[in-house]
N, C-alpha and C positions, 0 to 999 in steps of 0.2 A: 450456469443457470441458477434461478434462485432455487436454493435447499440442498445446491451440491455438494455445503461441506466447506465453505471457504472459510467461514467465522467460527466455524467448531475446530477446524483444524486452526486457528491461530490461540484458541481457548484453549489446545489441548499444548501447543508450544507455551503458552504462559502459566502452564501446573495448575488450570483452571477446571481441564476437564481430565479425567483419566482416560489412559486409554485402555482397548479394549481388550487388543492385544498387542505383543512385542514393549518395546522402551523406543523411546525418543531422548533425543542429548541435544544440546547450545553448547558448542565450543569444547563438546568433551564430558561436559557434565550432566546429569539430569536434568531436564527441566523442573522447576521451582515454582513458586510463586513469587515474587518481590526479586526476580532477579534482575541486576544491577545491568547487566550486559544486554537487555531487551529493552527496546523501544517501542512504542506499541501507539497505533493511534486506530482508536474504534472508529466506527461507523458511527457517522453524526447525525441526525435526521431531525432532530431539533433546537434551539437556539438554548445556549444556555450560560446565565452568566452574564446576560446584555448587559448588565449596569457596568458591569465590570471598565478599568482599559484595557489595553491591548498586553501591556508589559502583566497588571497583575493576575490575566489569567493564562499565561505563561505561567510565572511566577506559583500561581497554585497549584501545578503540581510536582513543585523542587520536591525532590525529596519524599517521591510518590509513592516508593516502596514501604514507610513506613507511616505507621497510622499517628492523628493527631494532626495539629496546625503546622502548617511550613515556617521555618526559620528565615527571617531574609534576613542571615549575616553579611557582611562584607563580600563575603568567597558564594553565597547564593547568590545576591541584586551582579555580582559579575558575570558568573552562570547566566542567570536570567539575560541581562544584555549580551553575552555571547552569543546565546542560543537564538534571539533577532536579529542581531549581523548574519548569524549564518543563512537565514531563508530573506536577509531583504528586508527586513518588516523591523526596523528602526523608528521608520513614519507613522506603525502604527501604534505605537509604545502606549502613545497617552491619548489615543481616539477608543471613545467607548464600544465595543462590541457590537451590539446592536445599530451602529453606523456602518458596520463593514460590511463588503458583496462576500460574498459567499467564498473567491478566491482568496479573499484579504484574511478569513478565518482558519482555514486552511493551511493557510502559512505560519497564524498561531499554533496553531496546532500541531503540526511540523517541528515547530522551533518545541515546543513541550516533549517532546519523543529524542529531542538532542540533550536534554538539562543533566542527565548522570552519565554523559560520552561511551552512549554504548557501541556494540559493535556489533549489534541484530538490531533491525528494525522491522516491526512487524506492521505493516499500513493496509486497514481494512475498506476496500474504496474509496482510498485518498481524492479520487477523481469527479465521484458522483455529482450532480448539479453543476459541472463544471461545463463550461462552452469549450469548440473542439480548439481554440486558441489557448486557453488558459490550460485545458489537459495538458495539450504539448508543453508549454511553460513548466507547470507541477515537474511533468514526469522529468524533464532536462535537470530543474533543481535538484532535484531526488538524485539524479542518477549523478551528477557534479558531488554532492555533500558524499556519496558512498565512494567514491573512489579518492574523494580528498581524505578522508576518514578511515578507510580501507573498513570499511560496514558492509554488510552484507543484506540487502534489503530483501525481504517478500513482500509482493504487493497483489491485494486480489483485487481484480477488474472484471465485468462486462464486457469489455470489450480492448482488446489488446492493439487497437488500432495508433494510441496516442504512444504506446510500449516500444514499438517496433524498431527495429536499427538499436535499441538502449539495454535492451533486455539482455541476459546469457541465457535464458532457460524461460521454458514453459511448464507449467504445472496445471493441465487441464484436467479440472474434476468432471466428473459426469456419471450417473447413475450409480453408485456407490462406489466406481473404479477412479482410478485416476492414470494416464500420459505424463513425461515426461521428458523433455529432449528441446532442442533447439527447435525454431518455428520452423524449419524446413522439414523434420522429422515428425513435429506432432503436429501441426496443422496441412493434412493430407486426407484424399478421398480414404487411404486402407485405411490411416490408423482412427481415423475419427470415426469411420464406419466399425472397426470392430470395439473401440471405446462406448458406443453408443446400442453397438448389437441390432443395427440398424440401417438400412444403407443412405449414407452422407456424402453429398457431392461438394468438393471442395475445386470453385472454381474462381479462375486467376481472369483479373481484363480488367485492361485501362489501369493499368497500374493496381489495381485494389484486389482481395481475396474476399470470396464470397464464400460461409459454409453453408449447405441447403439440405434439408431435408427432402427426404424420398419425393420424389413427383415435383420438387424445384417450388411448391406451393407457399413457403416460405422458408426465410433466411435466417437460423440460428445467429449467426452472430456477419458481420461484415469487417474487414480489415483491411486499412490501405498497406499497401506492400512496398509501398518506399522505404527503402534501407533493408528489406528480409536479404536476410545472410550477412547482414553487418551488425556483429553483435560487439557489446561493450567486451 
């Protein structure tokens, strides 16, 4: 839900926010700020950049960890066009931003999270505004670049319906607690119900997973169940 903690925890992996208690490590090390090995793609909710094309707002953030203007040496503008081969988005190179659907952005932004070949990617509702064709798209891309790359992604979602069969793992925040486990372990009537402190009915038909609140009055979240228990 919203405020459970998805974007403060990817703040608190990018050395943004402290934590409160314990340490958190990437690969062994402390988390930092400007680390090289994190990919990070925020929440977008406004247009930004329209005049731009497609390649140079790629292009603006080579070289994100450090402050000042981007270089586009020889070994960056190659970066830059690797990091659009990798998500497709070649076609968009030289069409201005503000022409693109919403998924066409998406993919830039994508490709911006690949420019220093990290090996965490952190994507804060990659998904959001997306139709449920194009989610599935996103999430297949994603889940392809991390296993060619051997990356490790976290992705926070709404709704884990586009996820499913792709995913290893669930990280359900809720009420300051958080779940764990593969979706047959955390999406269940016990665990969701004692995650919540509340009684939650987690029910399955017609292929799809329904979570419901007490009295069935409404539905926390819905999930099609094609592919649960085929995980990447």
């Amino acid at each position: 839900a919203n405020g459970a903690g998805k974007t403060t925890l990817f703040h608190a992996l990018l050395g943004l926010e402290p934590a409160v208690q314990g340490s958190m490590q990437i690969n062994a090390q402390p988390v930092r700020r400007g680390h090289r090995a994190v990919g990070y793609m925020p929440q977008m909710r406004k247009l930004i950049g329209g005049q731009f094309t497609g390649w140079s707002m790629v292009a603006s953030a080579l070289h994100g960890q450090r402050w000042g203007l981007p270089w586009y040496g020889r070994a960056g503008r190659a970066a830059v066009d690797a990091a659009l081969a990798a998500v497709d988005a070649q076609d968009l190179a030289q069409r201005p931003v503000a022409a693109l659907s919403g998924g066409e952005r998406q993919r830039l932004l994508l490709a911006q999270t690949l420019l220093d070949d990290p090996s965490v990617l952190l994507l804060d509702e990659p998904l959001a505004s997306l139709d449920p064709a194009r989610m599935r798209e996103t999430v297949e891309r994603i889940h392809t670049l991390a296993r060619a790359r051997n990356m490790t992604v976290l992705m926070s979602a709404h709704d884990i319906n586009p996820l499913l069969g792709l995913m290893d793992h669930v990280l359900y925040l809720a009420r300051g607690k958080a779940l764990l486990g593969t979706v047959d372990e955390v999406i269940t009537t016990k665990a969701l119900t004692a995650l919540y402190g509340a009684p939650v009915d987690v029910v399955r038909a017609g292929g799809r997973v329904f979570v419901v609140a007490e009295g069935g009055g409404s539905a926390l979240q819905e999930h099609d169940c094609g592919g649960c228990g085929a995980h990447a």
